[in-house]
N, C-alpha and C positions, 0 to 999 in steps of 0.2 A: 808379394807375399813369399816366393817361392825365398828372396834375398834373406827374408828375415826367419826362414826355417833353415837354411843353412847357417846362419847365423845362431839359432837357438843350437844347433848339432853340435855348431866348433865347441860353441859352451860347457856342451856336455862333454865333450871328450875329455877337453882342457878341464873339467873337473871330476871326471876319472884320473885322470892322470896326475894328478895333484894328489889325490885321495891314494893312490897308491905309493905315492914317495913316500907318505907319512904314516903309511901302514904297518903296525907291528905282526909278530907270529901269532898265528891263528890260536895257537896254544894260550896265547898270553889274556885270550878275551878281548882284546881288542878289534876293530873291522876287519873284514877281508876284503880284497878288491870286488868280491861280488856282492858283500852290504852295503858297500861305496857307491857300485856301480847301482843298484837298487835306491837307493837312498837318492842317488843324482837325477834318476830317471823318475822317481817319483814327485821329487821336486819342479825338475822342467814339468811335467804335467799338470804342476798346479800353476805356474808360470802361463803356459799356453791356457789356459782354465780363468784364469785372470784377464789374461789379453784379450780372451774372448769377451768376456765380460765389459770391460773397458771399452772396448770398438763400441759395442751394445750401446751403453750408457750413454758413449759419444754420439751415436745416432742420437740415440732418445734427446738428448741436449742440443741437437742440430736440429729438428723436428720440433721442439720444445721453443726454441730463438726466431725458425721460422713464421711458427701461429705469431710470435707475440711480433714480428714486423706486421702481420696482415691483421693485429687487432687493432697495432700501432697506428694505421694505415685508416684502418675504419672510424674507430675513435676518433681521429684529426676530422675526417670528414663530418664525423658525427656535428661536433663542436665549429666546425665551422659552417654547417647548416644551421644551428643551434642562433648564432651567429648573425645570419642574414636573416632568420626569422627574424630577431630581436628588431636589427636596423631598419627591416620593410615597416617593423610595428612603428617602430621611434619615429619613422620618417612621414606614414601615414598619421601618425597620432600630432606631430611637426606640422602636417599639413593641416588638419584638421583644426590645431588654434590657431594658426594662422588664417584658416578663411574665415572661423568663426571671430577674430578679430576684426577682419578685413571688413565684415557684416555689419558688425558691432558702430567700428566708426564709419559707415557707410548711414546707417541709420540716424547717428549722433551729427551728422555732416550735414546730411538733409534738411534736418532740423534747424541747424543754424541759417542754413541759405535761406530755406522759409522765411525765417527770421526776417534774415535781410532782405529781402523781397519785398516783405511788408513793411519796413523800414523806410526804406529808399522809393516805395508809393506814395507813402504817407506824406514823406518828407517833400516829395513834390508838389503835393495837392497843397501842403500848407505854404510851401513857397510862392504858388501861382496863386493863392488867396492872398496873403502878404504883397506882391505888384499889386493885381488888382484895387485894395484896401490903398495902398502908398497912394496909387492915381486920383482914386476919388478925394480924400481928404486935399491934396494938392490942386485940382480942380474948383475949388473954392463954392462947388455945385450943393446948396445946402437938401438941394431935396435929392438928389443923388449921395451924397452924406446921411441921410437921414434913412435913407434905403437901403445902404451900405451895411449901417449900425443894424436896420433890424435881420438882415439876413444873417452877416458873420455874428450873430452876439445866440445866433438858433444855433449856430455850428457847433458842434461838440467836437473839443479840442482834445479831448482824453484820450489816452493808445493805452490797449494791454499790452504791454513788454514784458516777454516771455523772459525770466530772469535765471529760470534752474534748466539745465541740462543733463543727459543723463552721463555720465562718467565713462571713457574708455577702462575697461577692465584689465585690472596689472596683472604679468606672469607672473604665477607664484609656483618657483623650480623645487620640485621631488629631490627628498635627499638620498641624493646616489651615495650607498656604504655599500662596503664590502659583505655587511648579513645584509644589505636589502638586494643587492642585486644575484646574489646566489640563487635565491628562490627562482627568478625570474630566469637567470641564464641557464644554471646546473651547475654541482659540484662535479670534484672527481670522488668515487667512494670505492673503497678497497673491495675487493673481493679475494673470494676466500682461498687461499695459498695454491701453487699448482703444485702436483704432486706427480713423482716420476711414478708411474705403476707399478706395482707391488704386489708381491705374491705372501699373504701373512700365513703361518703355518701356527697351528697351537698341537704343543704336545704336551700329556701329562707324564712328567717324570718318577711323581711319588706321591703316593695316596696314604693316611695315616689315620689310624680311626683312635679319636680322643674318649676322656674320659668323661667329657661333657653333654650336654641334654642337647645343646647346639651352640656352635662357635656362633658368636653374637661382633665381638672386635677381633682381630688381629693388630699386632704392633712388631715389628721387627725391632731386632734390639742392634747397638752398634757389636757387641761379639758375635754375632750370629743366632742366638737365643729367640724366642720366641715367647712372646706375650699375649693371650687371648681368653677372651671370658664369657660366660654365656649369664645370662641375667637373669633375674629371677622370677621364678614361674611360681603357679598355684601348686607345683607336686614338687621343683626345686627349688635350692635355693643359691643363689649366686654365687658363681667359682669365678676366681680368679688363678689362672695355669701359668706358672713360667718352667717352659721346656726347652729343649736342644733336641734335635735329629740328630739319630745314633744308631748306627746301626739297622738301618730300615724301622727304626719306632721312634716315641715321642718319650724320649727318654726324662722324666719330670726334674725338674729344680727344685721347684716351690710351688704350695698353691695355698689357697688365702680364702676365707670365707670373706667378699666382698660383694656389694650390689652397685652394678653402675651401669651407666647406658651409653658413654665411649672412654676412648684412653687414648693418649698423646704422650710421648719423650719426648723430657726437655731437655734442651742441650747438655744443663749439669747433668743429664741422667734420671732425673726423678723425674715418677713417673704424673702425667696429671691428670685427675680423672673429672667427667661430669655426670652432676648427681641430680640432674634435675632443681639443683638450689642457685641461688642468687653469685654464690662465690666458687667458685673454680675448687675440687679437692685434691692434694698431694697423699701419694701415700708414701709414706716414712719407712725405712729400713725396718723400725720396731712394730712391722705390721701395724703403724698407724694411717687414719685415715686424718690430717686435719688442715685448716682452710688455708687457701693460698692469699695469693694477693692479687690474684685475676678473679674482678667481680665486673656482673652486669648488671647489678641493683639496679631498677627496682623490677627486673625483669628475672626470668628464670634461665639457664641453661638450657639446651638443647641436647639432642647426639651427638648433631654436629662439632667436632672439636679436631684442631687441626696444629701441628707446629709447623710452621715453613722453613724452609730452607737457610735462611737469615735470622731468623730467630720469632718472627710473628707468632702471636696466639691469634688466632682464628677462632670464634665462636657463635652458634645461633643461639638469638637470647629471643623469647616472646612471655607475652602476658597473660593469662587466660581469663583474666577480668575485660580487659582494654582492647584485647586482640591483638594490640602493637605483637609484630613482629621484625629481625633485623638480623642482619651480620656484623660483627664488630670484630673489629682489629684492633690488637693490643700490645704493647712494644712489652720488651720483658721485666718491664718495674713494673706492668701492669695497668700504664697510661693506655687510654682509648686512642689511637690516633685514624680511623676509617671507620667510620657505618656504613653499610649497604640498607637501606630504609624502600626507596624507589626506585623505580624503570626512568628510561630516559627519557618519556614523557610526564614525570615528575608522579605515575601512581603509584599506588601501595606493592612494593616490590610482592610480598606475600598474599595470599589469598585469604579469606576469612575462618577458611577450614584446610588450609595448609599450615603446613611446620619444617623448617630446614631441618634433614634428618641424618645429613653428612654433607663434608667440607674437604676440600683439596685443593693444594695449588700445583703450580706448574713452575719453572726456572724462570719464564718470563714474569712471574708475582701475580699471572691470570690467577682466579680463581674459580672454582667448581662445586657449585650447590646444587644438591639434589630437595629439593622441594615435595612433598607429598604429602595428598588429601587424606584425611580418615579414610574414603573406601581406600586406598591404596595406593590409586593410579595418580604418578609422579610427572616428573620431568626433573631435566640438569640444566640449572641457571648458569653460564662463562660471564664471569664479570671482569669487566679491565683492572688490572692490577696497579693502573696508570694517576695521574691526580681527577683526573674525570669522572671517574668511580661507572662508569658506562656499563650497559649490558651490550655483552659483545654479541649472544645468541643465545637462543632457549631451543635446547633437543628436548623434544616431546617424544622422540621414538615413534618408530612404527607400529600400528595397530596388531595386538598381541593375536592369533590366530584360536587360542587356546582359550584366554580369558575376557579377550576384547577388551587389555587394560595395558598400561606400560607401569612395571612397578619395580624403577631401579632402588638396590639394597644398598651398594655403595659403589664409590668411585675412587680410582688411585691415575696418576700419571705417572708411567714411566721417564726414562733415562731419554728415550728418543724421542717423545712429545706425543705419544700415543697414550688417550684416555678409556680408561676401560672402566666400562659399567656393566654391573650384572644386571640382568633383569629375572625376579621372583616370578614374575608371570609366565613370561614364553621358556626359563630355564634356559637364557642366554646370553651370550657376552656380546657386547658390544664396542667396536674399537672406533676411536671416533678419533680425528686429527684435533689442533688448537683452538680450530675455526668453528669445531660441532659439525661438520659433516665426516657422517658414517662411512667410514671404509670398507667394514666388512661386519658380519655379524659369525656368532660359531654357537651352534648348539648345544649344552652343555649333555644331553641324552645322547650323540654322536662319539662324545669324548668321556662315556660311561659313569658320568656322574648324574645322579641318578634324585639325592636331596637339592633342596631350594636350598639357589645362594644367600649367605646373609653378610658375607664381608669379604674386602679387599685389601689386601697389601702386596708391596716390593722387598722383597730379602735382601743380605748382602751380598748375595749373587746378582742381581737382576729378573729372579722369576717372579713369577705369582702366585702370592699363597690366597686358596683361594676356599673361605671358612663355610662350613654351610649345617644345614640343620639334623638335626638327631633325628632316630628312629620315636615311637609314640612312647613319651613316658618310660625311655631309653638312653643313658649316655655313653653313645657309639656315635654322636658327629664327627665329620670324618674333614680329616686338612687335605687339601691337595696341592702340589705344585704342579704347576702348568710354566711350562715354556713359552714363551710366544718370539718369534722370529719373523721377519720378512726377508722375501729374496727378491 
């Protein structure tokens, strides 16, 4: 170490000294060699600041390589115990037809010898009657003839011959497949990512109190703009807000008497909204509301509504007659190309008093359904984004302290594959990796927000706007952005 701290010195020197050939008069506004020298030395610090870092991580990664040799290590042993159980089975089960064969024609064997036995008696007794017989007649003895005739003619010549036997029993060989022998031997099955440990920090940057009853959606727009609507209640009536941050406020664009229960941007820009009806609604430049060409006929819309990355429509569509409910994915002419209907034991993916109530995906085409009952209390369905259509895992969250309910309001995935969910109940965020396990939880009382969350988004920054509810019969809900970081 000591090599490579003199080494970081000559650095610096040599970049003092640099800084000073190229140094104009102080007069002129340009560095002096003691900015130079400042600016050098603040730099190496971030340098050694780095290296530290770096050695760190290289630990962690050495540490990290080690476990997965001694898991490497187990596993094999696992699988080859796995293994010699199977062959002691195979070999005992081997032995067993084979003795119970061995039985089998031991029994069938017997049988025949009897057989023969009785055969090879018979057939003597009738042959020493046949000389006998031969002798008398050749004898020319008529009263010995005559004695002959009445003894053998009493003789019953008749044999039962045993004609059926019972059948050696044929092998009939089990078909070894690749699904039948898995159950039997084991798969390999993934578990859930490893992850170097992590310190996640949340900060709130800026707080904004709207004009609204309660932000209900947010929508980032591509300029930076902001899109967010609160829906409509028995005292209001539904606002639709297109604003920009300005200045420390919510500086307004536009705002639209509309009623809806979520919003998506579509690539072209327009926005699409769900209205509870059977077809997807655009709203038009001229402040019109009118149908698209994403329908789920003969089912109804949901919240949930989603654009993906590639261009998907996402959407929850259920019935309230039928009960049917589903996910449906929709390419952008509006073709259906995915339902999510069932779990991967082929049941009703949704519950009878459940409704998908938000939608999100992730870069890998995962998907994220928040699911939740009338009382409230939810769960987030990850569904493979893959041809399988698989449930990857269902977080149900931890038992709420407060309400003894879990009741996430929505869900977004960041840039780094971090899924944040709020929870209405405990007034908490939730950071969950791809896999559905919780990395951390943050208190939204801690971080002085103080209304229940109602909605989530990503900016063109990368924070979190994070919407939530008005005062009683008040429009003062208030936007927050939150940072969120890991070191």
């Amino acid at each position: 170490m000591a090599t490579k701290e003199n080494v970081r010195n000559e650095e610096k020197k040599d970049c003092i000294q640099s800084l000073n050939v190229f140094i104009l008069d102080h007069q002129s506004g340009a560095l002096t060699p003691r900015h130079g020298n400042e600016q050098c030395e603040a730099r190496s610090s971030k340098y050694q600041e780095i290296i530290v870092d770096l050695f760190r991580h290289q630990n962690t990664l050495g540490s990290i390589k080690q476990s997965g040799y001694s898991k490497l290590e187990t596993e094999v042993q696992n699988i080859q115990r796995q293994g010699k159980t199977l062959k002691d089975a195979i070999d005992a089960h081997t032995n067993k037809l084979l003795h119970e064969l061995s039985r089998k024609w031991e029994a069938i064997k017997n049988d025949i010898e009897d057989e023969e036995k009785k055969i090879n008696k018979y057939g003597i007794e009738l042959e020493t009657r046949n000389n006998s017989l031969t002798n008398i007649v050749d004898s020319k003895n008529k009263s010995a003839v005559f004695e002959a005739a009445r003894t053998h003619m009493s003789f019953d010549v008749g044999i039962d011959l045993q004609t059926t036997f019972d059948s050696l029993p044929e092998f009939s060989p089990g078909k070894v497949t690749q699904c039948g022998i898995e159950p039997l031997y084991g798969i390999l099955k993934n578990v859930e990512e490893q992850n170097i440990p992590t310190s996640i920090s949340f900060n709130v940057l800026e707080s904004y109190e709207s004009k609204l009853s309660s932000i209900d959606n947010i929508e980032s727009c591509f300029d930076g703009s902001i899109l967010m609507n609160a829906k409509q209640t028995d005292v209001f009536e539904g606002k639709l807000n297109h604003v920009k941050i300005l200045n420390g406020t919510l500086e307004k664009i536009n705002d639209f008497v509309v009623n809806l229960d979520s919003m998506a941007v579509l690539p072209s820009g327009d926005l699409l909204l769900s209205t509870g009806q059977s077809v997807l609604r655009t709203f038009s430049p001229d402040k019109k509301i009118v149908k698209s060409k994403y329908s789920v006929a003969p089912l109804k819309t949901t919240a949930a509504l989603h654009i993906t990355r590639d261009g998907k429509v996402i959407v929850g569509a259920n019935c309230a007659f039928t009960g049917e409910k589903k996910i449906i994915v929709m390419n952008l002419n509006g073709e259906h190309t995915k339902t999510y209907r069932v779990d991967n034991n082929k049941k009703l993916l949704f519950e009878d008093d459940s409704t998908p109530t938000k939608v999100t995906s992730d870069k890998s085409r995962n998907i994220y359904v928040i699911d939740k009952r009338r009382n409230g209390n939810g769960r987030l369905i990850i569904l493979s984004g893959d041809d399988n259509a698989a449930v990857k895992f269902i977080y149900k969250g931890p038992v709420s302290s407060d309400q003894g309910t879990f009741t996430p309001n929505d869900v977004v995935v960041t840039e780094t594959n971090r899924v944040i969910l709020c929870d209405a109940a405990s007034l908490t965020l939730h950071i969950l990796n791809t896999s559905g396990r919780c990395l951390v939880k943050q208190s939204l009382r801690k971080l002085d927000i103080k209304r229940t969350p109602r909605c989530l988004s990503i900016d063109h920054r990368g924070y979190v706007l994070l919407g939530c509810s008005g005062g009683l019969d008040e429009k003062n809900a208030k936007l927050h952005v939150i940072k969120i970081s890991s070191t």
